[in-house]
Structures are given as C-alpha cells and as structure tokens.
C-alpha angles and dihedrals in degrees: 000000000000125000129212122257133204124200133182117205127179119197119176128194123347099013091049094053092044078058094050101054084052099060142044124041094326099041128076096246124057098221140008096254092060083044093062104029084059091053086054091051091053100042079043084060097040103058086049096059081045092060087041096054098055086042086050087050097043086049088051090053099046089047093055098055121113115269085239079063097072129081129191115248128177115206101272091057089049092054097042091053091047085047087060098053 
C-alpha cells in the first residue's frame, strides 16, 4: 500500500517565475501540486527507460555472442552461481 507523502519546496527568482508560468489560468496545470506530481511522473519514466535501455543493450550482447559461448545450466546451477556473486 502506498502512503501519502507531503512535501514543502521552496523555489525563489527565476525558478518561481518559470512555475508560475506553468500553472493557473495561463499555465498548463491548474495547481502546483499537479505541476510537480507530473514532473515526477516523467522523471519516474525517465529513469525506467533508462533501466530498459541497459537491459535492451545487455540482451543485444548476450545474444551476439557466439552459440560455443553458451553453456547449459539447470536452476540450481544458476542459484548457486547467483549465491557466489
């Protein structure tokens, strides 16, 4: 389950005025608080495609390997190895 959280964040001069162009009537959120849960969102995302990308490139590299490369390996090789590392 997830809990609520509160934070404060004061921001002064050129950063509060960049906020408040993005919110209010004129702004494309409607309040501070939708301002900043969106750029966690996105960070949120970010940091994800991020982790997928290095997965994606690890994949790619395992996968180019030559076939000789491999090795066969049952579960409790596997965990046994893991358990080493």
């Amino acid at each position: 389950m997830s809990k609520l959280m509160t934070l404060n964040v004061r921001v002064s001069g050129a950063l509060s005025d960049f906020v408040s162009t993005n919110v209010g009537d004129d702004g494309a959120y409607e309040n501070i608080s939708e301002y900043v849960r969106d750029l966690i969102r996105r960070d949120k995302e970010r940091v994800e495609g991020q982790r997928l990308a290095k997965l994606k490139a690890e994949l790619a590299q395992a996968f180019a390997a030559p076939e000789n490369d491999y090795e066969s390996l049952d579960a409790n090789m596997i965990i046994a190895r893991n358990a080493r590392r």
